[in-house]
C-alpha positions in Angstrom: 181.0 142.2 126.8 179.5 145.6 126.3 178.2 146.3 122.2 180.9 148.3 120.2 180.7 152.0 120.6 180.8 152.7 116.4 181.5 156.4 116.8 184.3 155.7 119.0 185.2 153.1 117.0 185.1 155.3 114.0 187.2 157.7 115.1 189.9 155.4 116.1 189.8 153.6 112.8 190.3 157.3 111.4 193.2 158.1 113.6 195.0 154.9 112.4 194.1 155.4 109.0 195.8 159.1 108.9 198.8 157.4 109.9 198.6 154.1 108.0 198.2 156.6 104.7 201.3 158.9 105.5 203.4 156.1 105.5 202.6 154.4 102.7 202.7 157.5 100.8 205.6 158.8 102.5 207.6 155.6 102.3 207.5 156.6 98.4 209.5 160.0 98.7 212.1 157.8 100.4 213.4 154.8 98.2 215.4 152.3 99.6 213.8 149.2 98.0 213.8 148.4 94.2 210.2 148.1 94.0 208.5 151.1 95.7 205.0 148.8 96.1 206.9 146.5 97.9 208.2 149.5 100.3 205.2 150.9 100.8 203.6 147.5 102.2 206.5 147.5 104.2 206.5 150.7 105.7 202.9 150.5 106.1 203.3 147.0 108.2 205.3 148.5 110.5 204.1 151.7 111.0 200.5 149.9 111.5 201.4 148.7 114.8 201.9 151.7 116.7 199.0 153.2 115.0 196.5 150.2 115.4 198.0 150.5 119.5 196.9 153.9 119.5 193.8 153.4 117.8 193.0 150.8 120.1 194.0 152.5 122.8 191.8 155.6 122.4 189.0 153.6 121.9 189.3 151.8 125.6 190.7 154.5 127.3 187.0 155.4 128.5 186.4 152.0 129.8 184.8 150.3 126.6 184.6 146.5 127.1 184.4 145.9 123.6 185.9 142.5 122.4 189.5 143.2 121.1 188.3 141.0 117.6 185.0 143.2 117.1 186.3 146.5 117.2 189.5 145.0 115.0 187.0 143.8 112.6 185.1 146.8 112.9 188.3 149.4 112.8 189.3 147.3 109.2 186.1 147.8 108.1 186.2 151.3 108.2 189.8 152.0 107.0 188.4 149.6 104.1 186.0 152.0 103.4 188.7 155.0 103.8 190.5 153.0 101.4 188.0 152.4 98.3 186.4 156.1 98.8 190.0 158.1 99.1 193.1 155.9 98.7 192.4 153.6 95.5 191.2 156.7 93.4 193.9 159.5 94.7 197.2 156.9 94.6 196.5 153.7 93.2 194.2 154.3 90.3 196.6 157.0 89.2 199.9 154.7 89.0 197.3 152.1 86.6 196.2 150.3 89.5 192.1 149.3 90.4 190.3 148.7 92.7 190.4 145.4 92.1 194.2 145.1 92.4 194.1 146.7 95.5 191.7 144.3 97.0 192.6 141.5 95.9 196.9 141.8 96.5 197.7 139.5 98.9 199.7 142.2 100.8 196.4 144.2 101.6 194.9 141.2 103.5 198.4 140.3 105.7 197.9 144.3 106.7 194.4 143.2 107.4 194.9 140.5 109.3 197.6 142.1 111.4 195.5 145.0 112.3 192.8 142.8 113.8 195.7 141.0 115.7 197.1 144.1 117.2 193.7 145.5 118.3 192.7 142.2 119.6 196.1 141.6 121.3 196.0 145.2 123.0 192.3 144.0 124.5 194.1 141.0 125.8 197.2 142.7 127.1 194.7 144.9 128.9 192.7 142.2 130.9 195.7 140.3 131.5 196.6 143.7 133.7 193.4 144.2 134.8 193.5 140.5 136.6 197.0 141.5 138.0 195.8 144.8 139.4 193.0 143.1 140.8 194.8 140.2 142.4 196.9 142.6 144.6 200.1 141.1 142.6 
């Protein structure tokens, strides 16, 4: 296992971030759900996977053999940081919410725990075809 590539991994935590953000947001201009907060978790969840895939997917596409775990963990920790310097004080903290609500809703740590799972299962996905390709089958 090679060390993680932070720039790389920076910018792919960015990329997913831009897209994790216009849903959420964008989820509210659309209500379907009685409770937008709960809408905007939701929309968020599911537009995170293809966006975590992508993430993920620019960061190996050069050959990186980060583990899939680390540059999760690493990813999160940046779109954390996204999060607490842009997103808490531009949407939350506006609507009455704080910092600490954000942090500390249960729904913000399901997110986080999915976007380390995708990342990590993309790395997996990937050597699982890597030892296919290689055995000819």
């Amino acid at each position: 296992m090679k060390k993680l590539n932070v720039k790389r991994a920076a910018i792919s935590s960015v990329m997913v971030y831009l897209v994790g953000i216009a849903a959420f947001v964008g989820s509210y201009y659309f209500p379907v759900l009685e409770d937008p907060h709960v809408q905007a978790n939701w929309v968020l969840s599911l537009a995170l996977i293809p966006a975590a895939l992508l993430g993920a997917y620019c960061y190996y596409r050069s050959g990186e053999q980060t583990n899939g775990w680390l540059l999760g963990a690493a990813m999160f920790l940046v779109a954390m940081a996204l999060d607490a310097i842009i997103t808490v004080p531009l949407f939350i903290i506006p609507n009455g919410g704080s910092h600490l609500s954000f942090f500390t809703d249960p729904g913000f740590w399901l997110i986080a725990v999915e976007y380390l799972s995708v990342v990590a299962a993309y790395r997996q996905i990937g050597n699982a075809v890597n030892i296919v390709r290689a055995s000819g089958s």
